[in-house]
C-alpha positions, 0 to 999 in steps of 0.5 A: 153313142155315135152308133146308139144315134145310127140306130135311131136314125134307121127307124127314121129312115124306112118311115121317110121311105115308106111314106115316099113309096106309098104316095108314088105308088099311090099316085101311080095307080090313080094315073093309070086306073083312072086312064085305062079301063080294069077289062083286060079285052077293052080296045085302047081307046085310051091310047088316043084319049090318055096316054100322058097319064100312063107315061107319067105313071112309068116315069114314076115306077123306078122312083117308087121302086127305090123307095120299095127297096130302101123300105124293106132294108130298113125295115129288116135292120129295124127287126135285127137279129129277132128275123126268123130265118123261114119268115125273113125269106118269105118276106124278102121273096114276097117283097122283090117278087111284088116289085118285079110283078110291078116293074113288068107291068110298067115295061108292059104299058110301056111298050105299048105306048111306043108302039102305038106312037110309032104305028098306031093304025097298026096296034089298034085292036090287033092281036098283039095288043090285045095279048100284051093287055092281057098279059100287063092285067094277069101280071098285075091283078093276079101275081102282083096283087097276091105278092103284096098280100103275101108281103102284109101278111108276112111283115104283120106276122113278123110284127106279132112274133117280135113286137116291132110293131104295135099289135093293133097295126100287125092285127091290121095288116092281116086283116088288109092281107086277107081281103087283098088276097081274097077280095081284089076281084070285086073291087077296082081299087082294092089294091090302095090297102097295100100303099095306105097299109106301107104309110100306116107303118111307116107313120107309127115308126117315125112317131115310135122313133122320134119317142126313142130320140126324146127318151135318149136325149132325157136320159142323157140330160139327167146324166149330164 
């Protein structure tokens, strides 16, 4: 019994992960979205204006991080010995791929800010400001964004080869993956479908889970 309860506690788990992930990643792209314009050349007139916001939203990456990794872990115990070995790679690779992109993408930001609190008549509108800028928009908009497409798209096929998910959600996913692999271009937020699809799932599992509990602990009544 005692490990029939860490199975059901597991599920448990990876939605309370899921659920803190999507709102700090949540909350992460609206401070800095709604702090620094989406044009990779714009100037840093918001150094001088909302660099508050920024700092919070790096203060915060590490903590969405952890929550990211205990995410994908769980989720993996939960699909157990029904992984693929050819799709679990891809979604482990897509999964930690999406994470660095993320955590380079805050070093980015990150370095600018203490730079431009250190010397700011020197970074503004200097070449180097403008090639980290660039290189925090690429990073981001390009590798990141396409690594959590990959992620939905190979967590989605998963859920329709082993049914850990209900297939109305895999269908889903596929249907965010694709429009955040082919469509994040043309919209500035386009990229709250992964956060909103990591809550989806992580909502459907800690109702699935807590049916499996009342369903146990049935079974266990009428053999008492």
């Amino acid at each position: 019994m005692p490990l029939a309860g860490k199975r059901l506690r597991t599920p448990r788990a990876a939605a309370i992960a899921g659920i803190l992930f999507s709102v700090l990643l949540t909350t992460i792209l609206f401070l800095i979205l709604s702090s620094v314009p989406r044009d990779p050349l714009e100037s840093g007139a918001w150094l001088g204006t909302n660099p508050r916001r920024v700092i919070i939203a790096i203060n915060l990456m590490p903590f969405a991080g952890i929550a990211f990794l205990w995410f994908i872990g769980v989720v993996r115990d939960r699909l157990g010995d029904a992984e693929d070995r050819l799709f679990a790679t891809a979604f482990l690779g897509s999964g930690l791929l999406f994470l660095a992109m993320m955590f380079v993408t805050a070093s980015v930001f990150g370095a600018i800010v203490i730079v431009n609190s250190a010397q700011p008549e020197a970074l503004a509108n200097s070449t180097t400001f403008a090639m980290a800028r660039a290189f925090a928009y690429i990073v981001f908009n390009v590798y990141g964004v396409k690594m959590a497409g990959v992620f939905m798209m190979v967590t989605s096929t998963l859920a329709l080869r082993t049914g850990f998910l209900a297939r109305w959600i895999a269908f889903t996913g596929l249907a965010m993956a694709l429009a955040l692999l082919f469509g994040s271009q043309a919209f500035d937020w386009s990229f709250v479908v992964f956060p909103a699809w990591a809550f989806l799932i992580s909502v459907y599992i800690l109702i699935d889970n807590f049916q499996l509990v009342a369903k146990a602990q049935a079974k266990l009544t009428r053999a008492g």
